[in-house]
gemmi code that builds the backbone of each chain (N, CA, C; Angstrom):
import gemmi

chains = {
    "A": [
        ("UNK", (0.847, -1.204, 0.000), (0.000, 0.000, 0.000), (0.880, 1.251, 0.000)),
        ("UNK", (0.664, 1.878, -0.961), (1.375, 3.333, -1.699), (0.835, 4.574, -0.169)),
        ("UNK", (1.693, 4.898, 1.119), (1.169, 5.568, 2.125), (1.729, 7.374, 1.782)),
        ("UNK", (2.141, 7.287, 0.798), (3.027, 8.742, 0.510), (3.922, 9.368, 1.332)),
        ("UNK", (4.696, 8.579, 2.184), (5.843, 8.932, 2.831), (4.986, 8.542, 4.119)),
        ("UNK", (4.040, 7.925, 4.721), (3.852, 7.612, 6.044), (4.407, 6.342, 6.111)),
        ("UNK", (5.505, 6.177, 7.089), (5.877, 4.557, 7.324), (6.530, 4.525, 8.752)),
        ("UNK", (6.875, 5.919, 9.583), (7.529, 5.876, 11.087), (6.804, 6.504, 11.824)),
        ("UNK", (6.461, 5.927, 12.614), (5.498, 7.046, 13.363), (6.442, 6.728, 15.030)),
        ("UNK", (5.937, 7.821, 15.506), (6.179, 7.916, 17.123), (5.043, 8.052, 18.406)),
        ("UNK", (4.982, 7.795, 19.061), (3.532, 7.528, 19.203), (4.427, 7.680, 20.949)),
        ("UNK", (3.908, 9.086, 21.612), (3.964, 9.513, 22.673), (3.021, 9.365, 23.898)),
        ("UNK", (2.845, 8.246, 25.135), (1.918, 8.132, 25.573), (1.897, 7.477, 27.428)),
        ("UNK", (1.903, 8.276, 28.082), (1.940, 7.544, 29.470), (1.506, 6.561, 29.759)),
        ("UNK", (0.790, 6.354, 29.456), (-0.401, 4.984, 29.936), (0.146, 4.246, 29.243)),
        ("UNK", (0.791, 2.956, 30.117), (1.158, 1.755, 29.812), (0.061, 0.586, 28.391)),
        ("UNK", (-0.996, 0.540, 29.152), (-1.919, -0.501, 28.435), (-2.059, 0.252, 27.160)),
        ("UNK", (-2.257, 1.885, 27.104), (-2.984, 2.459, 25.960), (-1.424, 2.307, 24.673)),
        ("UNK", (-0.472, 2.174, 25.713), (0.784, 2.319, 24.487), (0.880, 1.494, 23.791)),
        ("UNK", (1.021, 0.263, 24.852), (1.071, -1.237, 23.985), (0.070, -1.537, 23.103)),
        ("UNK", (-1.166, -1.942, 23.274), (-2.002, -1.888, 22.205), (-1.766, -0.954, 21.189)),
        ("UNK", (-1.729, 0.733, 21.081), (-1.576, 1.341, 20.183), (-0.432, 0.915, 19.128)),
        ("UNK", (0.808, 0.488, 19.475), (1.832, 0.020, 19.075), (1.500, -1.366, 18.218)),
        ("UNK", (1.001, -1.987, 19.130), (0.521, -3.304, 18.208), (0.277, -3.534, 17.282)),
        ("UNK", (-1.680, -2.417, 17.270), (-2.120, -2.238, 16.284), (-1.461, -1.906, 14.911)),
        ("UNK", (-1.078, -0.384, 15.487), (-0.288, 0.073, 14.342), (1.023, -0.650, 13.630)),
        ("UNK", (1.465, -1.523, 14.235), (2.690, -2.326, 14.021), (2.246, -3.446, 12.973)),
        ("UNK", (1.247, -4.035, 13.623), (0.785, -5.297, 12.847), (-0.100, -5.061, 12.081)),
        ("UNK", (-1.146, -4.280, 12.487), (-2.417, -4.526, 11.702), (-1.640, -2.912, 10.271)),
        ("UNK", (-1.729, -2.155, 10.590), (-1.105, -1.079, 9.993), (0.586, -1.221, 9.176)),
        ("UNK", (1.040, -2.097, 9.759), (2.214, -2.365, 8.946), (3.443, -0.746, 9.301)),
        ("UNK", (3.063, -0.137, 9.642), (3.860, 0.925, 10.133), (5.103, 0.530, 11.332)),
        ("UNK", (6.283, 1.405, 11.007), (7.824, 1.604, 12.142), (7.405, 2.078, 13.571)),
        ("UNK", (6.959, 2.035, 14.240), (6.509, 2.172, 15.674), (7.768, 2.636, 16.388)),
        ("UNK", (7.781, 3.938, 16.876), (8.784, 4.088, 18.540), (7.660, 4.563, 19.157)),
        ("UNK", (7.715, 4.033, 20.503), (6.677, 4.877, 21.532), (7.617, 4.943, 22.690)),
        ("UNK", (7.095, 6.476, 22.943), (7.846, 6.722, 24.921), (6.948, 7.143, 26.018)),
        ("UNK", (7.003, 7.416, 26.765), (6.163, 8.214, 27.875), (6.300, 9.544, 28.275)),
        ("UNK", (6.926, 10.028, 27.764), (6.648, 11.566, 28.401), (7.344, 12.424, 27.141)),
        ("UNK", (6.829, 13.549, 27.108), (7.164, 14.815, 26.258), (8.935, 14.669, 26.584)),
        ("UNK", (9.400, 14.661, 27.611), (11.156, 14.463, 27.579), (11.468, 13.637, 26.510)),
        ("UNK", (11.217, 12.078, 26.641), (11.412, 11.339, 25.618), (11.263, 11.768, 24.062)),
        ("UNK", (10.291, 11.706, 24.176), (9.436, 12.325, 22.843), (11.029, 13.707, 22.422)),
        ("UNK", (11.051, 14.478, 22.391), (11.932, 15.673, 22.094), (13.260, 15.118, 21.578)),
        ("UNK", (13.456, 14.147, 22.017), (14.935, 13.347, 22.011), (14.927, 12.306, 21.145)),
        ("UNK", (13.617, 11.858, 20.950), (14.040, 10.529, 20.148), (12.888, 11.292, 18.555)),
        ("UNK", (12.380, 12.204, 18.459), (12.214, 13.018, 17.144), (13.531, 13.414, 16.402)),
        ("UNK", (14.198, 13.977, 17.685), (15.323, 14.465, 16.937), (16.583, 13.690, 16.508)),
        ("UNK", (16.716, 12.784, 16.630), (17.241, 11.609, 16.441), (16.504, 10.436, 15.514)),
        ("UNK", (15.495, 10.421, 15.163), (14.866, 9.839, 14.191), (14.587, 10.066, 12.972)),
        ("UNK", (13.705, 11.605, 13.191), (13.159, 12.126, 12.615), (11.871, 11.417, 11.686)),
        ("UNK", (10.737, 11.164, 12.759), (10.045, 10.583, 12.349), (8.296, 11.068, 11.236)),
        ("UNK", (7.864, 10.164, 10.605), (6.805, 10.609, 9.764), (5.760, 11.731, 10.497)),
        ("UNK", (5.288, 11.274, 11.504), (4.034, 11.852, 12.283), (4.467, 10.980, 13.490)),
        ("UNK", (4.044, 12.444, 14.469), (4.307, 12.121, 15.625), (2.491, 11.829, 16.388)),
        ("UNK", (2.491, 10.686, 17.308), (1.192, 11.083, 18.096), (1.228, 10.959, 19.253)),
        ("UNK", (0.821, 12.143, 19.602), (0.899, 12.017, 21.219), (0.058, 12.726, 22.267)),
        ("UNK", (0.062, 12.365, 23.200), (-1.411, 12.337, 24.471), (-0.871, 13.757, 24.663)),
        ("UNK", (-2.351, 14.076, 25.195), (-2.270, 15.574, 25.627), (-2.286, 15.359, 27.686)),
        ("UNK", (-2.573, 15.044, 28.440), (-2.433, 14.747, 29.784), (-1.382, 13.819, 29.771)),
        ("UNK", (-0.255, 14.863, 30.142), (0.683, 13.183, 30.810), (1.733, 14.270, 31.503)),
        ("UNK", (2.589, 13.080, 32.848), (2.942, 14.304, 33.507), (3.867, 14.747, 33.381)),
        ("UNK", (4.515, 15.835, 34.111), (5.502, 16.969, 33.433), (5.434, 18.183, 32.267)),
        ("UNK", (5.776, 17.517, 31.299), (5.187, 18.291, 30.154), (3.985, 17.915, 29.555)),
        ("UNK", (3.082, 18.746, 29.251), (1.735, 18.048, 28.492), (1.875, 17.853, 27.213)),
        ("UNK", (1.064, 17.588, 26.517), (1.204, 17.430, 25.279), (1.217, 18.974, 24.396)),
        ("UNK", (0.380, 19.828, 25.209), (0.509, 21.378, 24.451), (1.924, 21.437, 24.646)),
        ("UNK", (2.325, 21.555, 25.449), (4.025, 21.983, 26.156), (5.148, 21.271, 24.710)),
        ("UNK", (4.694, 19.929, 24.820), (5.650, 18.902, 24.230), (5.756, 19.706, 22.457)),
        ("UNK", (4.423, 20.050, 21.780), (4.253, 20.187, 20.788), (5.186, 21.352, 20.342)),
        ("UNK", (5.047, 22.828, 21.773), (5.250, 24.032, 21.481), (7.239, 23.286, 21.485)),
        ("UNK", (7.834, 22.503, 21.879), (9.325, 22.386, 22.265), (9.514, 22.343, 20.970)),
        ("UNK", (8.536, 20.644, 20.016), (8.834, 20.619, 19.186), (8.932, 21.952, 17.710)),
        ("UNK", (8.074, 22.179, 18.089), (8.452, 23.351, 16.960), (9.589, 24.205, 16.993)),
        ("UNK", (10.330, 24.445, 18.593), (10.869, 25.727, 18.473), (12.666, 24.849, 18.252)),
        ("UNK", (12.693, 23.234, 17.730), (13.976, 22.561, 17.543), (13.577, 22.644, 16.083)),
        ("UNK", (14.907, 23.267, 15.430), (14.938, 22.787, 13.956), (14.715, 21.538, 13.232)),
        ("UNK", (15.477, 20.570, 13.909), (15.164, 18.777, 13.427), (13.706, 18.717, 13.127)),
        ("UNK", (13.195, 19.264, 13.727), (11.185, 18.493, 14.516), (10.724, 19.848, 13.865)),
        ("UNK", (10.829, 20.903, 13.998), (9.798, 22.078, 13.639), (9.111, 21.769, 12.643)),
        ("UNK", (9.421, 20.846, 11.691), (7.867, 20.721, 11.118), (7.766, 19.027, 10.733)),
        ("UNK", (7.631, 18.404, 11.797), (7.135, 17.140, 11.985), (5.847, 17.166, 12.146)),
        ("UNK", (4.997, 16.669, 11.891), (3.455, 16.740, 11.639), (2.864, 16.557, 12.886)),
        ("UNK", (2.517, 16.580, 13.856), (1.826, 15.768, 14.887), (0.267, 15.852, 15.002)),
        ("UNK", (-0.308, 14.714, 15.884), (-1.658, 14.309, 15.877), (-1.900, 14.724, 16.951)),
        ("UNK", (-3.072, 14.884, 18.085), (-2.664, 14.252, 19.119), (-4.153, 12.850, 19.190)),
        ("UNK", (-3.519, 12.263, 20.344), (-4.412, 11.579, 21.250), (-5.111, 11.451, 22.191)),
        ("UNK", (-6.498, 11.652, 22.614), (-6.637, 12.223, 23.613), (-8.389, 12.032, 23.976)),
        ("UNK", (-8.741, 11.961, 25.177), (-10.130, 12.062, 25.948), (-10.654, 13.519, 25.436)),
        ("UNK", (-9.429, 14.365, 25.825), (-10.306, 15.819, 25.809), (-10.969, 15.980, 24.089)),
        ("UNK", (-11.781, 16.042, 23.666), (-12.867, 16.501, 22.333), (-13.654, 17.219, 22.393)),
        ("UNK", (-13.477, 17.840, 23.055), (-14.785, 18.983, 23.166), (-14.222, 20.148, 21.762)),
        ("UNK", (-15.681, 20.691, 21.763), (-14.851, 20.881, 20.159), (-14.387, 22.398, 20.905)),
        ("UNK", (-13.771, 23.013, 21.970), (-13.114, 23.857, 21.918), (-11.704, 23.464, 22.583)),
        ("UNK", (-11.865, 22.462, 23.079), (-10.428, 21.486, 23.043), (-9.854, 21.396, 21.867)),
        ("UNK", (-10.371, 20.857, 21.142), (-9.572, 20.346, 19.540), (-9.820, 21.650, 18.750)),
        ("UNK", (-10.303, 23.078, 18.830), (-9.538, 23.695, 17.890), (-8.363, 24.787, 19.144)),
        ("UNK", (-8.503, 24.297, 20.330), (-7.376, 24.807, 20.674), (-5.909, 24.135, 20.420)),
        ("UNK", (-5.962, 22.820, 20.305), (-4.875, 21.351, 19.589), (-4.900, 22.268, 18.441)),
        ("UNK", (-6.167, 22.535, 17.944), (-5.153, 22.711, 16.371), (-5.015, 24.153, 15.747)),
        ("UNK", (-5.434, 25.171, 16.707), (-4.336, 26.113, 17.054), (-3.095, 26.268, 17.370)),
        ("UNK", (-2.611, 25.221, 17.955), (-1.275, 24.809, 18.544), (-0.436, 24.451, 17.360)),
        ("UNK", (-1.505, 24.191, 16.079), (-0.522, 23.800, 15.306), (-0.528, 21.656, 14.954)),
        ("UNK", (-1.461, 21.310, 15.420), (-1.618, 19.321, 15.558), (-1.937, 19.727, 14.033)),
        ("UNK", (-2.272, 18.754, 13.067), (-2.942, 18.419, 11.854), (-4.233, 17.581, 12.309)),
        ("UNK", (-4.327, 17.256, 13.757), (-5.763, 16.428, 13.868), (-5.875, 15.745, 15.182)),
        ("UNK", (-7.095, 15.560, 15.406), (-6.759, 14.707, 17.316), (-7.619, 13.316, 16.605)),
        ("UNK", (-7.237, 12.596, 17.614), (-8.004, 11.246, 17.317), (-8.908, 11.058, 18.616)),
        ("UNK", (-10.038, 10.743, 18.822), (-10.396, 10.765, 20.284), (-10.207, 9.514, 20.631)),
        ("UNK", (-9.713, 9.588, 22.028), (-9.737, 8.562, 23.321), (-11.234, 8.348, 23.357)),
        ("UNK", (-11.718, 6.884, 23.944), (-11.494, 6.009, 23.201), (-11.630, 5.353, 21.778)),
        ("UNK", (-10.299, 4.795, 21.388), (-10.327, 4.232, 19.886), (-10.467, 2.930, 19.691)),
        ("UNK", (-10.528, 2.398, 18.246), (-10.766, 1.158, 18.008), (-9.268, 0.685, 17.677)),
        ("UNK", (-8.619, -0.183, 17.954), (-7.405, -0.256, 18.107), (-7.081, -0.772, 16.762)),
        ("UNK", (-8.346, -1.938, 15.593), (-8.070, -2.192, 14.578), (-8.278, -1.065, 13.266)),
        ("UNK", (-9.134, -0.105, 13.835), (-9.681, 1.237, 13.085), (-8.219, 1.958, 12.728)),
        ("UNK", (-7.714, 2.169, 13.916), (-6.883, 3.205, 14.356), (-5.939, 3.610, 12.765)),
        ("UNK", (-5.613, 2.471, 12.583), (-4.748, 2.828, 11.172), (-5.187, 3.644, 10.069)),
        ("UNK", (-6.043, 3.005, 9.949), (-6.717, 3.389, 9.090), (-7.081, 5.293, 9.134)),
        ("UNK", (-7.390, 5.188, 10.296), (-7.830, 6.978, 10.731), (-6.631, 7.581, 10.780)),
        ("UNK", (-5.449, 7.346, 11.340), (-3.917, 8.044, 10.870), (-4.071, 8.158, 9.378)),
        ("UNK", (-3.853, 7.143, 8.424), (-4.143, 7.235, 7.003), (-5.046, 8.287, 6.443)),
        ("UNK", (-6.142, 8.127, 7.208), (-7.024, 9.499, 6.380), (-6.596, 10.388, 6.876)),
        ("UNK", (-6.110, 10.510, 7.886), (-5.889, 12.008, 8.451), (-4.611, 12.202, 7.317)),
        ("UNK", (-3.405, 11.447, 7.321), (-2.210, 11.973, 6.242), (-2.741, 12.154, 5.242)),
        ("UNK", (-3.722, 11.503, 4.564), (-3.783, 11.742, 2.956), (-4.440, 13.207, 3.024)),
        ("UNK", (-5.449, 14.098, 4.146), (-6.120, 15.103, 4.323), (-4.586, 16.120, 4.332)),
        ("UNK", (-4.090, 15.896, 5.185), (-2.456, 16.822, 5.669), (-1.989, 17.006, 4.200)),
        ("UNK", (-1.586, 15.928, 3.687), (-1.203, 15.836, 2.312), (-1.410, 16.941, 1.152)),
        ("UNK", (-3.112, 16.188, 1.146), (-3.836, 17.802, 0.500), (-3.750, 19.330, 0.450)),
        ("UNK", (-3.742, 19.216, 1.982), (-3.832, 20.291, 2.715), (-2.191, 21.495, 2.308)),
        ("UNK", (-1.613, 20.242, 1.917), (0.034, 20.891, 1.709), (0.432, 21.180, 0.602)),
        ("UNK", (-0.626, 19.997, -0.508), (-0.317, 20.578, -1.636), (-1.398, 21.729, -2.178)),
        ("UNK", (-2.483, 22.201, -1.498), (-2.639, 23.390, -1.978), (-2.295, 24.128, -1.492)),
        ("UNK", (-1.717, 24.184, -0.580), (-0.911, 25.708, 0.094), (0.111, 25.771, -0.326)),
        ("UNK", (0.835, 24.600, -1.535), (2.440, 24.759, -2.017), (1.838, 25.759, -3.750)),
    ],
    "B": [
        ("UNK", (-3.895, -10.322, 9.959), (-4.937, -9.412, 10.837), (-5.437, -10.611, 11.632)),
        ("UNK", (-5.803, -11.908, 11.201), (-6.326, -12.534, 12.096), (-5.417, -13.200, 13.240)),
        ("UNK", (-3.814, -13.095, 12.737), (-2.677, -12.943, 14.001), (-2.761, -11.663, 14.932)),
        ("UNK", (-2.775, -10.359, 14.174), (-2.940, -8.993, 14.458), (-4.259, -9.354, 16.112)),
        ("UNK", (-5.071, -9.940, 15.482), (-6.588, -10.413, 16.140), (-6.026, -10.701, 17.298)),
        ("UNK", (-5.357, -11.935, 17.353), (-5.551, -12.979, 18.760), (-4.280, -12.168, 19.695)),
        ("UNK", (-3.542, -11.380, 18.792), (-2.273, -10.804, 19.848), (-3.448, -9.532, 20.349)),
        ("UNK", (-4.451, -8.701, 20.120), (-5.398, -7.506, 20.748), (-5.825, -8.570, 21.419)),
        ("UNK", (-6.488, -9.579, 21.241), (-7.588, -10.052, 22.411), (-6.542, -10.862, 23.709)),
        ("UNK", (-5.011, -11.057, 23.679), (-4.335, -11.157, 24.002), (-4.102, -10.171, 25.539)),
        ("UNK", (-3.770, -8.636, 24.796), (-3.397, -7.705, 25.582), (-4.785, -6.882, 26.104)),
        ("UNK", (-6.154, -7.898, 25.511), (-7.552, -6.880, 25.970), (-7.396, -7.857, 27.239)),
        ("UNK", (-6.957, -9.157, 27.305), (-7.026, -10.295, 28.657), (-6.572, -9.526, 29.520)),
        ("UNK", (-4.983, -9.416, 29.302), (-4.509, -9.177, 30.598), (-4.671, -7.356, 30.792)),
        ("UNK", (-5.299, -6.793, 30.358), (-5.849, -5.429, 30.551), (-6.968, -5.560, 31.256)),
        ("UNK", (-8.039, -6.926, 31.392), (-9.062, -6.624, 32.077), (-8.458, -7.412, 33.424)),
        ("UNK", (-7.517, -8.497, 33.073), (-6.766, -8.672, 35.022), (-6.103, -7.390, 35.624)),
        ("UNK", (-5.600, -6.866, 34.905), (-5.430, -5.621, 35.696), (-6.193, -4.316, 35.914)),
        ("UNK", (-7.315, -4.191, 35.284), (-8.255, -3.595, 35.819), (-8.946, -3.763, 36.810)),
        ("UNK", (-9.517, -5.385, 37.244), (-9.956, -5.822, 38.475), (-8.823, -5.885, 39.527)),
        ("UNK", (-7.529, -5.977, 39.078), (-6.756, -5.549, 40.429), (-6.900, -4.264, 40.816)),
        ("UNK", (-6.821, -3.246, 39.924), (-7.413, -1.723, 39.886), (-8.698, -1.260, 40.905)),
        ("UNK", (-9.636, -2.244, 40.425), (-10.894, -2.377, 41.068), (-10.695, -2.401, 42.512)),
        ("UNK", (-10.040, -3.577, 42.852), (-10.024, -3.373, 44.294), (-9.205, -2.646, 45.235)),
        ("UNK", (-8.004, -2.128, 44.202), (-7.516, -0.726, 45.195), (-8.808, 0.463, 44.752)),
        ("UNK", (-9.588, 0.280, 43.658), (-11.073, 1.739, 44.503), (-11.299, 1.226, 45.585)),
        ("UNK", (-11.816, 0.235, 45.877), (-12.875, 0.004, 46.895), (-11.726, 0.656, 47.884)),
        ("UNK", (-10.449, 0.170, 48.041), (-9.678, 0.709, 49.111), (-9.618, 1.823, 49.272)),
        ("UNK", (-9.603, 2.781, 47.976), (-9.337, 3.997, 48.058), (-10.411, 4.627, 48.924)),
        ("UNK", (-11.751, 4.173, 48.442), (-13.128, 4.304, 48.678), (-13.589, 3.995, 50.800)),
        ("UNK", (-12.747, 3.011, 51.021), (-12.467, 3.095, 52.213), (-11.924, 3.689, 53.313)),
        ("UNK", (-10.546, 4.394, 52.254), (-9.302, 4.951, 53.236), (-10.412, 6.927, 53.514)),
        ("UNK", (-10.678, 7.087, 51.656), (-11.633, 8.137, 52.106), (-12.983, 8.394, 52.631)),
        ("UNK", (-13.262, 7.546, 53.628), (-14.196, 7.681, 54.368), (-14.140, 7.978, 55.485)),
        ("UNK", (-12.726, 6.840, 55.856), (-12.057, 6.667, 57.256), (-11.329, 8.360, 57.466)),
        ("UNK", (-10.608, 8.578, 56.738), (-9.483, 9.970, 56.778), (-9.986, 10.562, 55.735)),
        ("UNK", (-10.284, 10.731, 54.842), (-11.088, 12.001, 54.043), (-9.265, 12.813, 53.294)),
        ("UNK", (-9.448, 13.510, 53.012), (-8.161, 14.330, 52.648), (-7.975, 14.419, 50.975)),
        ("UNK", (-7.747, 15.819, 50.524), (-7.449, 16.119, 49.257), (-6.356, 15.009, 48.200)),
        ("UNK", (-5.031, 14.359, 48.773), (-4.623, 13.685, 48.655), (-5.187, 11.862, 48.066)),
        ("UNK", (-6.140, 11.863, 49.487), (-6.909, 10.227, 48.829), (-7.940, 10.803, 47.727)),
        ("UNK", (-8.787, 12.135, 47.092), (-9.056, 12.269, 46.336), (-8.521, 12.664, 45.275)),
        ("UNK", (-7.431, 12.588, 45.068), (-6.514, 13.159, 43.764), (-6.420, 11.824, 43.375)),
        ("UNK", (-5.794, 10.783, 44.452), (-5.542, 9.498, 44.173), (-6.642, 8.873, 43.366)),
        ("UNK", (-7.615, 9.074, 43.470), (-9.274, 8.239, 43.114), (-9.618, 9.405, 41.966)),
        ("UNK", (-9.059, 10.373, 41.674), (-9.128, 11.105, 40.536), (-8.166, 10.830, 39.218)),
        ("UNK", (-6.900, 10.501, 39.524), (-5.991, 9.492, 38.897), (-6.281, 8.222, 38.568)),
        ("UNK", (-7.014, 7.575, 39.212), (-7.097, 6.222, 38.930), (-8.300, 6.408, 38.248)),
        ("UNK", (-8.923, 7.347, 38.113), (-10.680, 7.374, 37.316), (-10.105, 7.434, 36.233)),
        ("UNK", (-9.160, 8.983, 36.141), (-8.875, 9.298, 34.620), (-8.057, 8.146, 34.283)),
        ("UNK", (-7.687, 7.617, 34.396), (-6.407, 6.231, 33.460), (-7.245, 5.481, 33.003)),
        ("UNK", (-8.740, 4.737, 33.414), (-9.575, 4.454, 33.403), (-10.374, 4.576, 32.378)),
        ("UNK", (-10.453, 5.966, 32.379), (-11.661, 6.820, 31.463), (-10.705, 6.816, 30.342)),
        ("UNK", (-9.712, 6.788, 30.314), (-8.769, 6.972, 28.874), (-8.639, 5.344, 28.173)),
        ("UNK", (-8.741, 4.593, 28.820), (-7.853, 3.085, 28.226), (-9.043, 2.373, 28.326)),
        ("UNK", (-10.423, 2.583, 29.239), (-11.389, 1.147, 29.414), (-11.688, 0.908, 27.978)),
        ("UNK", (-12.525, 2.260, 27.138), (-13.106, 2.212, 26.054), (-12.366, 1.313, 25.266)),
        ("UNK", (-11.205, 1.722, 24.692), (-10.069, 1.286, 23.349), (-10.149, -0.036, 23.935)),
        ("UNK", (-10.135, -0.828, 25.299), (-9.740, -2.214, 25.446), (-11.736, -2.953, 25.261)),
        ("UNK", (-12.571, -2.041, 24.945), (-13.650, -3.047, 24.718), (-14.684, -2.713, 25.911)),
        ("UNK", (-14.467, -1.806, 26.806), (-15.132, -1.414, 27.839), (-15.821, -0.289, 28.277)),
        ("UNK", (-16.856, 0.018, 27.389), (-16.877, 1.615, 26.999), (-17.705, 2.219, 28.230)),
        ("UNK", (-18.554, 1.170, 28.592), (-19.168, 1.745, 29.772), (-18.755, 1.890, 31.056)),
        ("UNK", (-17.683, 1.249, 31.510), (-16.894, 1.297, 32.394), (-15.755, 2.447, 32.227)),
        ("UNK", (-15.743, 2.850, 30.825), (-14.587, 3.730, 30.952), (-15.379, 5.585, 30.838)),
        ("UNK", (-16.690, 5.409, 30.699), (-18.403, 6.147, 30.530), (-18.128, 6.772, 32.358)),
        ("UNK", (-18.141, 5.284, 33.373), (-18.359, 5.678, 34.427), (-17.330, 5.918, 35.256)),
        ("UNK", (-15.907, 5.798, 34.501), (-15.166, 6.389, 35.175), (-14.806, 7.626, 34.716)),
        ("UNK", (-15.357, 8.108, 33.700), (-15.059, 9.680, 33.401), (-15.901, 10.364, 34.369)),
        ("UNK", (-16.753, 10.154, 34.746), (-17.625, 10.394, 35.715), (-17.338, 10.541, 36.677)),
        ("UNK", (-16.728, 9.404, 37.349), (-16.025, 9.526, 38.594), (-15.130, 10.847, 38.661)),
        ("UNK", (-14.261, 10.846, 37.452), (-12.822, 11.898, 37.460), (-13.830, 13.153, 37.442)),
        ("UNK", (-14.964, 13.631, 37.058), (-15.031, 14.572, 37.064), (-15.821, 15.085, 38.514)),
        ("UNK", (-16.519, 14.471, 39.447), (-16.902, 14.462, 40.796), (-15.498, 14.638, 41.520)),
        ("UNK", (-14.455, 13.538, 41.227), (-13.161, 13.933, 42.101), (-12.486, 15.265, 42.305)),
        ("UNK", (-12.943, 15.477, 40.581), (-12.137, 17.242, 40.546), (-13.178, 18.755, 40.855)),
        ("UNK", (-14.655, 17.940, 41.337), (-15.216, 19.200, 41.879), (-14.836, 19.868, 43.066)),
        ("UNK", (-14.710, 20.795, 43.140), (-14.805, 21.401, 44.735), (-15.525, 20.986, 45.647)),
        ("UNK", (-15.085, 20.875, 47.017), (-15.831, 20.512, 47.441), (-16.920, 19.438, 47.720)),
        ("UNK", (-16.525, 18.659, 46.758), (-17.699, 17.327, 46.508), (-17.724, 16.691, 47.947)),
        ("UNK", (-18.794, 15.642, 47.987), (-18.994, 15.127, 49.010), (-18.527, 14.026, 49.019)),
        ("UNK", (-18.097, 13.635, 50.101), (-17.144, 12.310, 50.318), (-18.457, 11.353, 50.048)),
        ("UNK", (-19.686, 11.357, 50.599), (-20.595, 10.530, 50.486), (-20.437, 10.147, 48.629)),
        ("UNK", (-21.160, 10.768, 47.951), (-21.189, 11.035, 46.621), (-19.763, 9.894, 45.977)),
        ("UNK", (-18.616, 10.288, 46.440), (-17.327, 10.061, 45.345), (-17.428, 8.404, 46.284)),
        ("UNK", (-17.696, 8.514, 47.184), (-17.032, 5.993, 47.722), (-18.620, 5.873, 47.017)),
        ("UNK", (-19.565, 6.342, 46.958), (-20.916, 5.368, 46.483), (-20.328, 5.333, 44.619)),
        ("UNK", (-19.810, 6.118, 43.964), (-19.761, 6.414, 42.559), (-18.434, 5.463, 42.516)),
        ("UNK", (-17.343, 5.294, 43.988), (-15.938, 4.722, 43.491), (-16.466, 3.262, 43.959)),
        ("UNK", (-17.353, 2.699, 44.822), (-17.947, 1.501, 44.826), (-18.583, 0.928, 43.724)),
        ("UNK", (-19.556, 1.621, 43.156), (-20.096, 1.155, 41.719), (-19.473, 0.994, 40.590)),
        ("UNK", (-18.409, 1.531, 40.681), (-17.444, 1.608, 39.430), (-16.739, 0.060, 39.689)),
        ("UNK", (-16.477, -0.251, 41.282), (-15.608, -0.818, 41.491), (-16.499, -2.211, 41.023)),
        ("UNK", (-17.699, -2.342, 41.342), (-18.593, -3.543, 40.941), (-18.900, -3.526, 39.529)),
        ("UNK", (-18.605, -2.581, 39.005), (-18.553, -2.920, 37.211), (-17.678, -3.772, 37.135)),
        ("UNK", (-16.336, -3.275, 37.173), (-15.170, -3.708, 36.936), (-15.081, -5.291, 37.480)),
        ("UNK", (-15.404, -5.496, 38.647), (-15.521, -6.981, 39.067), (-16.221, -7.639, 38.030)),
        ("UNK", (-17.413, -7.147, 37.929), (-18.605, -8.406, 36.463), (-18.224, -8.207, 34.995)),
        ("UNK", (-17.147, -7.021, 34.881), (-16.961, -7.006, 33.416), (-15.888, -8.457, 33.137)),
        ("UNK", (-16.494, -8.945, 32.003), (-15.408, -9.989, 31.503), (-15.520, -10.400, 29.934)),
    ],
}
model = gemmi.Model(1)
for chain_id, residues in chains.items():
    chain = gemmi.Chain(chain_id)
    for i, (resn, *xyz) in enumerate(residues, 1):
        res = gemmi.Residue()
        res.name, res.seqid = resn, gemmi.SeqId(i, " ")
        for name, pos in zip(("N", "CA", "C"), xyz):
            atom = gemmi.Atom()
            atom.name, atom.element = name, gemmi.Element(name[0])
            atom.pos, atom.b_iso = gemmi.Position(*pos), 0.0
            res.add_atom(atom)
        chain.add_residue(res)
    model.add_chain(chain)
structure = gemmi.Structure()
structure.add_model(model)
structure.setup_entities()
């Protein structure tokens, strides 16, 4: 399957159970490069050292949040324009256009279908995609 | 996918054994704040709602993860009543026991 440059993702997430499954999914059922860490520290360090497709990552987790994590990434050259998603309970729709004020390309809501999940990264890139080639 | 399959229903198993271990530190929690009360044992039972409310759904448990958003948001009212948060962290806790 022709993904147009989606094949590494990073997938940022405290919660033990929610990581592993997410990883899974996306690993097996999705066929996608999987790194996942737990906290916005991680996350900052292993972008920039990877440099991965789309990043996704939880907005509640502790230390840095996910707003926090996003604003770091932008202000490192490596990452400043790594795509990110996030993941997350909060949906209220003035939650998610404050995410995508911040700059996300899209939230996925908590809870997901873990075999779906791919699939909804996918539409969301091919939308980003679009989105890039008419603004080029 | 149908390997993909049995490795999710795999990690949905041992996600619901550790939810019923979960379960019965509420009831504890649900105990300790009755006995001693304190901002502390409700942050604790506000933490354990939200982890809850984030992961039950995705593992197959939507109503359990329904009534623990619920919970998290009684934990984080002001003021709430201790009565209110052990009857809401007991019921949660008896979902979690019959879910299987």
């Amino acid at each position: 399957m022709d993904d147009f440059g989606l094949s590494k993702l990073l997938l940022v997430e405290d919660d033990p159970d929610i990581r592993e499954i997410a990883v899974m999914a996306l690993e097996d059922i999705g066929g996608f490069a999987v790194q996942a860490c737990e906290d916005g520290c991680d996350a900052l360090v292993i972008a920039q050292n990877t440099r991965p497709d789309l990043i996704i990552l939880d907005w509640m987790m502790p230390g840095m949040n996910g707003g926090e994590t996003l604003a770091r990434l932008r202000e490192i050259d490596a990452t400043s324009d790594i795509p990110v998603v996030f993941m997350t309970a909060k949906v209220r729709s003035d939650e998610i256009e404050k995410m995508l004020a911040l700059g996300a390309i899209d939230v996925v809501a908590k809870p997901f279908d873990p075999v779906a999940l791919q699939g909804r990264l996918r539409q969301i890139w091919a939308k980003h995609l679009a989105r890039s080639g008419d603004a080029s | 996918v149908n390997l993909a399959q049995a490795k999710l229903d795999a990690v949905r198993d041992r996600f619901l054994q550790r939810m019923k271990s979960g379960g019965a530190r509420l009831v504890e929690i649900a105990d300790l704040l009755e006995r001693d009360g304190g901002d502390e044992i409700v942050g604790e039972l506000g933490q354990h709602a939200h982890r809850l409310a984030g992961s039950a759904g995705t593992f197959g448990f939507p109503e359990i993860g329904l009534q623990a958003a619920s919970l998290e948001r009684e934990a984080l009212t002001p003021g709430v009543a201790v009565d209110a948060l052990t009857t809401s962290a007991r019921a949660l806790a008896a979902a979690i026991e019959a879910a299987e």
